[in-house]
C-alpha positions in Angstrom: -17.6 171.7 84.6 -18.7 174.7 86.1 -21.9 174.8 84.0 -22.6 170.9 84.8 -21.8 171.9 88.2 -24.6 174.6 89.0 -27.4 172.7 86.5 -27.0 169.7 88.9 -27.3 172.0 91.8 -31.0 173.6 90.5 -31.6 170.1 89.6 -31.1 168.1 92.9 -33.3 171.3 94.9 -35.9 171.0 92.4 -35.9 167.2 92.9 -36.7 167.7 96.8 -39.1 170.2 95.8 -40.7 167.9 93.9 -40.2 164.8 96.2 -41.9 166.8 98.7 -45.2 168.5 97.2 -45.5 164.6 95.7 -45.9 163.3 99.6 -48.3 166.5 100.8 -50.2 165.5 97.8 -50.0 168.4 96.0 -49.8 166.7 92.7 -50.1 169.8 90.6 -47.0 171.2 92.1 -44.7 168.1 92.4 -45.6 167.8 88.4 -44.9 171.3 87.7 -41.2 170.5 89.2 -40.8 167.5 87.9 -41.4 168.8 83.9 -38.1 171.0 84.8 -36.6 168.0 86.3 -36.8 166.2 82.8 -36.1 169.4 81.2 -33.0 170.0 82.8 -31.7 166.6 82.8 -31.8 165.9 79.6 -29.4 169.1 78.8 -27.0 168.0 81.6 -27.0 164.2 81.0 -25.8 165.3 77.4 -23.2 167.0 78.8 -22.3 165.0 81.1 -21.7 161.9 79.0 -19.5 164.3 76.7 -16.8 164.2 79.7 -17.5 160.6 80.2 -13.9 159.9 80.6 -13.4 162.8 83.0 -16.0 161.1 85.4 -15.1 157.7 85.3 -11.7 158.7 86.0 -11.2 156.5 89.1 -14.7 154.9 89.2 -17.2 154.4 87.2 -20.1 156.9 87.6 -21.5 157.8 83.9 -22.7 154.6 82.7 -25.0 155.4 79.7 -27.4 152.2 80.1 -27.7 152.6 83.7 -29.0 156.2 83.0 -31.1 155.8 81.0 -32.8 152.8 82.9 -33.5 155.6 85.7 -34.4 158.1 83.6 -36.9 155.2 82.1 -37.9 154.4 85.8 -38.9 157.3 86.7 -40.8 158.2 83.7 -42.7 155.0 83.8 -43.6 155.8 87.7 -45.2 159.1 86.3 -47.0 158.3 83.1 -48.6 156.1 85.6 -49.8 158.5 88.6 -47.8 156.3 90.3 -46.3 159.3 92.9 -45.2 157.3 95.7 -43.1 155.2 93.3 -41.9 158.2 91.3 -40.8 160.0 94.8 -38.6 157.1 95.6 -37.0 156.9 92.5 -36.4 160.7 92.4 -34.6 160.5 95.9 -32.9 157.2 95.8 -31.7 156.5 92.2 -31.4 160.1 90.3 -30.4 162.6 92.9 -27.7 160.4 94.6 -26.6 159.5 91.0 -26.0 163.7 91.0 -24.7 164.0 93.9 -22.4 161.6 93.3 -21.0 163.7 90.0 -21.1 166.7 92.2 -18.6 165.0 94.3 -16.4 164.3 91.6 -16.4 167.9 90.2 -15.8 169.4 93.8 -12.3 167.0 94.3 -11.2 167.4 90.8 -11.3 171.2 90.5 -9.4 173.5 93.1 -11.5 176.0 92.5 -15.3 177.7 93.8 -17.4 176.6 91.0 -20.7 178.1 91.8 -22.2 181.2 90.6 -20.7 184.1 91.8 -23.6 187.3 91.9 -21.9 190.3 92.5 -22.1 192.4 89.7 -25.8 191.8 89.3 -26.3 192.2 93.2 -24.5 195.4 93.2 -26.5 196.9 90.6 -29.6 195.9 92.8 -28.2 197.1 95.8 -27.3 200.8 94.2 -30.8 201.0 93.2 -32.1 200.2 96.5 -29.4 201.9 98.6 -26.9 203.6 96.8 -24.8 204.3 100.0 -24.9 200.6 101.4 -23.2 199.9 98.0 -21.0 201.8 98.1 -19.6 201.2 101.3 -19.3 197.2 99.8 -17.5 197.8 96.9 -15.2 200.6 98.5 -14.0 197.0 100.7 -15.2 193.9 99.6 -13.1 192.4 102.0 -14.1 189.7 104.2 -12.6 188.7 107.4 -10.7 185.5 107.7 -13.1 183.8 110.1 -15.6 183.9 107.6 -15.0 180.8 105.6 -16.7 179.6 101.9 -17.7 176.4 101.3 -19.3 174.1 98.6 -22.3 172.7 100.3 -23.2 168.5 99.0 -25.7 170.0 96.7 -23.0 172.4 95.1 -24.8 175.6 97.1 -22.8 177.9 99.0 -22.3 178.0 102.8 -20.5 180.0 105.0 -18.8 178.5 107.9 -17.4 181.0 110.9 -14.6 179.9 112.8 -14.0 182.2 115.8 -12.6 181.5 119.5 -11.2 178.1 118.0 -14.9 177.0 117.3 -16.6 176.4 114.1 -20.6 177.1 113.1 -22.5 177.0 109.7 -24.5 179.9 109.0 -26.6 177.9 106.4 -27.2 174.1 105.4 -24.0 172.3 104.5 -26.1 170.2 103.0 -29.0 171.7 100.9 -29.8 175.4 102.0 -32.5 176.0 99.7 -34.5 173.1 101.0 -33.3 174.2 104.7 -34.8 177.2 103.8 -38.0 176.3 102.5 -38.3 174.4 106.0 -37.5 178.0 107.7 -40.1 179.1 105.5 -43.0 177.1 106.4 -42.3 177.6 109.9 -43.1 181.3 110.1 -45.2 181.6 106.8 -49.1 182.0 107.9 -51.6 182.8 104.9 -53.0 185.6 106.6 -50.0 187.5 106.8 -48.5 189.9 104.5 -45.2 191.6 106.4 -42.2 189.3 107.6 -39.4 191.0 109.6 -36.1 188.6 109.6 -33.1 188.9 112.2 -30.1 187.2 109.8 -29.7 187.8 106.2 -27.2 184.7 105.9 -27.4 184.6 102.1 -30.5 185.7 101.7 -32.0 182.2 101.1 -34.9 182.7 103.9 -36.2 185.6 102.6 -36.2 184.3 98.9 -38.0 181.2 100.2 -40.7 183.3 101.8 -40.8 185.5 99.1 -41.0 182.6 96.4 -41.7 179.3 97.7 -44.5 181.1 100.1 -45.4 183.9 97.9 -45.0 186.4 100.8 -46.2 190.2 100.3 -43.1 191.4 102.1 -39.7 190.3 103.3 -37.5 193.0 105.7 -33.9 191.4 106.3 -31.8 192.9 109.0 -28.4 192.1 109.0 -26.0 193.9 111.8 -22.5 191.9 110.4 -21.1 194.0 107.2 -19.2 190.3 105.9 -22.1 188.9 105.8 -23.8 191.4 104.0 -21.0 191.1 101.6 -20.9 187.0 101.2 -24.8 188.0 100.1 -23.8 190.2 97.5 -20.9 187.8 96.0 -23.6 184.4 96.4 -26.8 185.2 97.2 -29.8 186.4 95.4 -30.7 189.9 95.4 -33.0 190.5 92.4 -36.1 191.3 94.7 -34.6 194.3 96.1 -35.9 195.8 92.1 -39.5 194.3 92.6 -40.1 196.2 96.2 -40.7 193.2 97.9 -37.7 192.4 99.8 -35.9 195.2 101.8 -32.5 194.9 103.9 -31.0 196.9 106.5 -27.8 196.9 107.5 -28.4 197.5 111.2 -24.9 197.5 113.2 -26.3 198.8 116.4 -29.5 196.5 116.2 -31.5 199.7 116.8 -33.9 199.3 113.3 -34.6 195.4 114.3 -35.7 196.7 117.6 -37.9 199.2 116.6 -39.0 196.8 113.8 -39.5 193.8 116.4 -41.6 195.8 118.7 -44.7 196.4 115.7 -47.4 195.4 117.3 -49.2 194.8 114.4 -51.6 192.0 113.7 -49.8 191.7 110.3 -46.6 191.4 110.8 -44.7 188.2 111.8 -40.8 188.3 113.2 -38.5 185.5 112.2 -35.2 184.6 114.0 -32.1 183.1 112.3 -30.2 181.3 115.1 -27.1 181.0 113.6 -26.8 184.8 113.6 -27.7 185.5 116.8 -24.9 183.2 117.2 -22.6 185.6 115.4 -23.4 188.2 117.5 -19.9 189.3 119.2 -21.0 190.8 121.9 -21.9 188.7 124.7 -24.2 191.2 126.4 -26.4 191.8 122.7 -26.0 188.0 122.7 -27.7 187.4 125.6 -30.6 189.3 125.0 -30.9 187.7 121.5 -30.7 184.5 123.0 -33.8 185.1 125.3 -36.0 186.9 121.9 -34.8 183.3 120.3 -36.0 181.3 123.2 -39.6 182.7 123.4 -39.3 182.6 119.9 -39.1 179.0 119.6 -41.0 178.2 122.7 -44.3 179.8 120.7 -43.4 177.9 117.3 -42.7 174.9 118.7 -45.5 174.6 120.9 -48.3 176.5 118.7 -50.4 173.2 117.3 -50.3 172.5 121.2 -51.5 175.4 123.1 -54.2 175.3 120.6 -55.7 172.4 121.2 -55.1 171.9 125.2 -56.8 175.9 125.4 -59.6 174.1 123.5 -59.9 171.5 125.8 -58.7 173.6 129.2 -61.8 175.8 128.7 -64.3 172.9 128.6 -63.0 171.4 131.3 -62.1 174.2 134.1 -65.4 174.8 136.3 -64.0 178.1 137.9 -61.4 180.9 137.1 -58.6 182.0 139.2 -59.9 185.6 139.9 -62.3 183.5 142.3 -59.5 182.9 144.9 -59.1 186.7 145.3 -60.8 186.0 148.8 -58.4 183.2 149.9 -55.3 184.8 148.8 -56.1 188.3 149.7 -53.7 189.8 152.6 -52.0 186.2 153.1 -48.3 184.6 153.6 -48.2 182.4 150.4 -44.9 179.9 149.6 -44.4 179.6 146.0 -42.3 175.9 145.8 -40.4 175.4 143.0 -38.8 172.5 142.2 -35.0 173.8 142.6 -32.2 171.4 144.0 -32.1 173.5 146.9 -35.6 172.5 148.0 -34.2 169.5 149.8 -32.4 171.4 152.6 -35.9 172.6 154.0 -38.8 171.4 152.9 -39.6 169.5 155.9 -39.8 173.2 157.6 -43.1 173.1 155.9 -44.9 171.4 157.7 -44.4 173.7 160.7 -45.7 176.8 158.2 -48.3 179.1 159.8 -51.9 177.8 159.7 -53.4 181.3 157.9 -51.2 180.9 154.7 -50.8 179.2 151.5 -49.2 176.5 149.6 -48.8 177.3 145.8 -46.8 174.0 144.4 -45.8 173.6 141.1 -46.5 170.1 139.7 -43.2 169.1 139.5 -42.8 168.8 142.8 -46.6 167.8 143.8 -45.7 164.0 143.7 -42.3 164.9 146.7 -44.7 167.3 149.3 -47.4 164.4 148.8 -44.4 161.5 150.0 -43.6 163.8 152.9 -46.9 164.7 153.8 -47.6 168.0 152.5 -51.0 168.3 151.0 -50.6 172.3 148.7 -53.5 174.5 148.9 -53.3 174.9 145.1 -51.0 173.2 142.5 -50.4 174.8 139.1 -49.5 173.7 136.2 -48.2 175.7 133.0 -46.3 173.6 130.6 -48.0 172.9 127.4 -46.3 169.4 126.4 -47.5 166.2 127.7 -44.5 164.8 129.2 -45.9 167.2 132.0 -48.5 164.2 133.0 -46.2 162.2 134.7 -46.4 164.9 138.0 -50.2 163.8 138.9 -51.0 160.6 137.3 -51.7 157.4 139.7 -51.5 160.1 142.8 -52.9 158.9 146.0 -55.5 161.9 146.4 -56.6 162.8 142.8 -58.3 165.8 144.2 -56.9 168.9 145.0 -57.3 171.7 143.4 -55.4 172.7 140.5 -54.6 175.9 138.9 -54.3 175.8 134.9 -52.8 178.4 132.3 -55.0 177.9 129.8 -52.5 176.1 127.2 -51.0 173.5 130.0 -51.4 170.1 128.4 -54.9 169.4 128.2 -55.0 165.7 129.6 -53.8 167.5 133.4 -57.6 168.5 133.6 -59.1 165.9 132.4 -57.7 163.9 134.9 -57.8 165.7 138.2 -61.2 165.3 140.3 -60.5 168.4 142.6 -61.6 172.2 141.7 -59.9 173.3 138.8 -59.1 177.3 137.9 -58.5 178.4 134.9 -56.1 180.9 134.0 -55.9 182.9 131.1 -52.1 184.6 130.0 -51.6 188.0 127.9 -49.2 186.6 125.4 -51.6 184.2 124.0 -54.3 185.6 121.5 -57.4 183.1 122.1 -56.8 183.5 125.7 -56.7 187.1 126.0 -60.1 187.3 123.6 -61.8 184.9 126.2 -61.1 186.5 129.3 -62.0 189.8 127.8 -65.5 187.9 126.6 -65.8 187.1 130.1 -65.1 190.6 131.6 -61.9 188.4 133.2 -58.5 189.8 134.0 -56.1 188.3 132.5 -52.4 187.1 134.0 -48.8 187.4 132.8 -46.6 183.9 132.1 -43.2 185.0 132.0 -42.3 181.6 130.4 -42.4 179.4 133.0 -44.8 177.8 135.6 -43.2 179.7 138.7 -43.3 182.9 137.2 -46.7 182.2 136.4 -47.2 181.1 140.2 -45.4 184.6 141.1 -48.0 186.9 138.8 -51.0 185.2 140.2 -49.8 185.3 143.9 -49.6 189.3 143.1 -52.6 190.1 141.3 -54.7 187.9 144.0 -53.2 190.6 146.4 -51.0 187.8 148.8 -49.4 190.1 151.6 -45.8 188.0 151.6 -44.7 185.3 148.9 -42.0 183.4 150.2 -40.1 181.4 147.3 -38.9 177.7 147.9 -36.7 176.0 145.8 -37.0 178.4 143.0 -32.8 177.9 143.0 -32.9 179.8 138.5 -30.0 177.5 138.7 -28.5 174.1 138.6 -27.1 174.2 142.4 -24.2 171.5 142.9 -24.7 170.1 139.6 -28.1 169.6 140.0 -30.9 170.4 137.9 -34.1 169.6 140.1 -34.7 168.4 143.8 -34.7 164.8 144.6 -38.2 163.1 144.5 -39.1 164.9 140.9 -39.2 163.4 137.4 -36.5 165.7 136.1 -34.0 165.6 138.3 -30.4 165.2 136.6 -26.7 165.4 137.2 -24.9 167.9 134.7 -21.7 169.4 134.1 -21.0 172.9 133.8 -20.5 173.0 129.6 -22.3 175.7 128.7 -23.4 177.1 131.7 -24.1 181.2 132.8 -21.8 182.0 136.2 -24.1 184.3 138.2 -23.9 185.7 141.5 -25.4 183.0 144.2 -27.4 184.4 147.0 -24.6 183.7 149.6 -22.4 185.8 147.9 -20.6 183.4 145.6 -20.7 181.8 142.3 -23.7 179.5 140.9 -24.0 178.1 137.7 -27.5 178.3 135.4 -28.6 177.8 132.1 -29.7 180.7 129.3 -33.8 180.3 130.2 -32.9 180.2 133.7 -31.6 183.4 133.6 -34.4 185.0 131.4 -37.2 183.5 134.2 -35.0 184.8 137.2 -34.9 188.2 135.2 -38.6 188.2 134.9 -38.9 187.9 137.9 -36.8 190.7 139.3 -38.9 192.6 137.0 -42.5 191.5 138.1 -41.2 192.3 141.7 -39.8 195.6 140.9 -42.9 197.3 139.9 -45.2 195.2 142.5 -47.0 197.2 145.3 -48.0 196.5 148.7 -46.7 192.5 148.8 -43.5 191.6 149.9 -41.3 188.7 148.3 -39.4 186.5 150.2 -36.5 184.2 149.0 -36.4 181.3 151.4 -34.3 178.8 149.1 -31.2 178.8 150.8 -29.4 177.6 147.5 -28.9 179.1 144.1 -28.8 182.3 142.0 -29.5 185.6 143.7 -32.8 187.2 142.7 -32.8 191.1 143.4 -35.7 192.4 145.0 -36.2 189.5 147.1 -35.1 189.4 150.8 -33.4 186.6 152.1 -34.5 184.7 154.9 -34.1 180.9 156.2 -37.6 179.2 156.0 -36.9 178.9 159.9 -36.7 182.6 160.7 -40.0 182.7 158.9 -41.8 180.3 160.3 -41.1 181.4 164.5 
């Protein structure tokens, strides 16, 4: 059973490798896995029909003809090119039809049936780092919380139960193909070195080592049971080739050094459910934030491509031209915080040699009140974003752009348009040096952008409104804006408020409001001014009622 058991298990990954270079067209591919499909199948269909009775137990699941007419099937579906067909068949008649054995096996047998690696790792691991083996099998033991499970594939997982919840640390359902996906999300051709936070069971490296064919793999892995569940089921034969290396980094110190490269060749990967595993909740935190820029750049990369394409055809100026109008000035940064509704009529009574600086969420609101900003800016790469200036009464104002906000924003707009060009993206920062341009910081978000370029155009007093870095009686936006939305407190960050008390925010709140105390702590000659009256407390800022300002 055991051997049935792990032959399905290469069997079904190799079908979804297959199912999937079949529907990327990648013909060549697909057919290679599929000849080991056939291969493999027709040694464990053999067996499998041996234990006939042991199967069909209960219900029946080996039926001979029936087998054979989906082994016919799919045969028929490739000795015709026909690949669409052959997928189909691959992932809804054969690999359910495994599955389904799999199933079986894992009720009948009270037992782990998959391989178990750990002499062979060991051996690896001595010749890669004699002492880091040693310190495994002096104790092999693992913690309780640190649970092994058969995954529906028949793959290993590793579920951790702590602080009465529970979280997988790979695919319950297929890690190798989870894996693969892991791997084509960081994998770029032109890059040779991959630095991984997480060794889980080492399935992400192998995938970029093997299914990508990457160069170089560095795993670092801070939690000694996990390091350990890796020895006992995952794969460590690369260690002996020189292309996979792994750390075990308990202090985190190696990733840091690692993570800070700033090589051209080097790409860092992050494993979210070990940042999850991290105990402490300090370490956590800052983990949390890495992960969140992280994913921010991944998940928005096609994007900020193609609107800083577009953004740079169609801005006419750049924003070091306003150097003369914001030079030496009072300029109100207005966020779109829930706190934002206690005084932003007071606006209106704001000095006449100052600045508005709105960001576009809350454009639409100071236009319904009668508030026309100076400058709106915009920031936010996706293109849910249009809904803050489309069908606006006065199309043109002028608009401030990062240079990867959603592209269509600029199309749009009728008014003067700036664009601004950030450090952290590549083909921005090579413009504005081909321009002889200076280029601005981000900080994530379209206020702390707002905040940067209020500094570097040399304002004499920003005064912050509504920039609340936290959900303020339950609250995530002020009234009037598209995102506005009544939430709980589940999985919210107490901070300190800024009238002493307690205020609730969210994880990237608290990375911007941190960004921000760090911008202001190492500006010069501008002073920032928090006039929210609601929400966290930002240090460096003083606090001061938009009133008091104002007379």
């Amino acid at each position: 059973m055991k051997k049935i058991y792990n032959n399905n298990k290469d069997i079904i990954t190799t079908i979804k490798s297959s199912v999937n270079d079949f529907r990327r067209q990648n013909y060549y591919r697909g057919q290679s896995s599929f000849i080991k499909i056939i291969d493999q199948l027709r040694v464990n269909v053999s067996e499998v029909i041996n234990y006939k009775s042991y199967f069909n137990e209960r219900i029946v699941t080996v039926d001979e003809i029936y087998i054979m007419e989906v082994i016919e099937n799919i045969t028929n579906a490739q000795n015709h090119s026909d690949y669409i067909l052959l997928s189909d068949l691959l992932e809804l008649q054969l690999m359910p039809l495994l599955i389904q054995w799999q199933e079986i096996i894992m009720l009948k047998e009270n037992v782990l049936l998959f391989q178990d690696m750990y002499e062979q790792n060991i051996q690896n691991l001595e010749k890669y780092d004699i002492n880091l083996a040693e310190m495994i099998r002096y104790n092999m033991d693992i913690e309780s919380e640190y649970v092994v499970e058969s995954t529906t594939n028949g793959s290993v997982t590793v579920k951790i139960i702590r602080d009465n919840q529970e979280f997988y640390l790979v695919s319950n359902n297929d890690p190798q193909n989870a894996s693969k996906i892991f791997a084509d999300t960081y994998y770029n051709p032109r890059i040779s070195h991959y630095t991984i936070f997480g060794m889980e069971l080492l399935n992400n490296g192998n995938a970029l080592l093997e299914y990508k064919n990457a160069e170089n793999v560095d795993v670092y892995e801070s939690d000694i049971n996990i390091i350990k569940l890796a020895c006992r089921y995952g794969n460590m034969h690369h260690l002996t080739t020189g292309r996979l290396n792994i750390y075990y980094d308990p202090d985190y110190i190696q990733f840091a050094k690692a993570s800070q490269s700033d090589s051209k060749n080097s790409v860092v990967g992050m494993h979210q459910p070990t940042i999850r595993n991290i105990k402490d909740d300090r370490i956590r935190g800052k983990f949390e934030n890495l992960f969140i820029v992280d994913s921010s750049i991944r998940n928005q990369g096609d994007s900020m491509i193609s609107n800083f394409i577009s953004n740079i055809k169609n801005c006419d100026h750049y924003i070091d031209e306003l150097l003369p109008e914001f030079k030496g000035k009072d300029v109100y940064i207005i966020a779109a915080g829930p706190s934002l509704d206690k005084n932003i009529e007071l606006l209106k009574e704001k000095p006449a040699n100052s600045i508005i600086l709105a960001v576009g969420t809350v454009h639409r609101k100071l236009e319904s009140i009668g508030i026309q900003p100076d400058y709106t800016i915009i920031a936010d790469a996706q293109k849910n974003i249009i809904e803050q200036i489309v069908d606006l009464k006065d199309n043109h104002f002028s608009l401030l752009v990062l240079s990867t906000a959603y592209r269509e924003i600029a199309k749009i707009n009728e008014g003067k348009k700036y664009l601004i060009c950030q450090h952290d993206f590549p083909d921005s920062k090579e413009y504005a040096e081909k321009n002889n341009w200076n280029l601005y910081q981000s900080g994530g978000s379209v206020t702390t952008t707002a905040l940067d370029v209020s500094i570097r155009l040399k304002a004499s007093k920003i005064i912050f409104l509504g920039a609340d870095m936290a959900n303020t009686g339950n609250l995530t936006h002020a009234s009037g804006t598209a995102r506005r939305e009544n939430i709980g407190l589940e999985g919210l960050i107490p901070v300190k408020s800024i009238d002493g008390g307690v205020v609730y925010s969210t994880r990237i709140l608290c990375m911007y409001r941190e960004w921000i105390e760090n911008r202001i702590a190492v500006a010069k000659d501008v002073e920032v001014i928090d006039a929210t009256e609601g929400g966290a407390m930002i240090k460096g800022t003083k606090i001061c009622s938009l009133l008091e300002i104002i007379q």
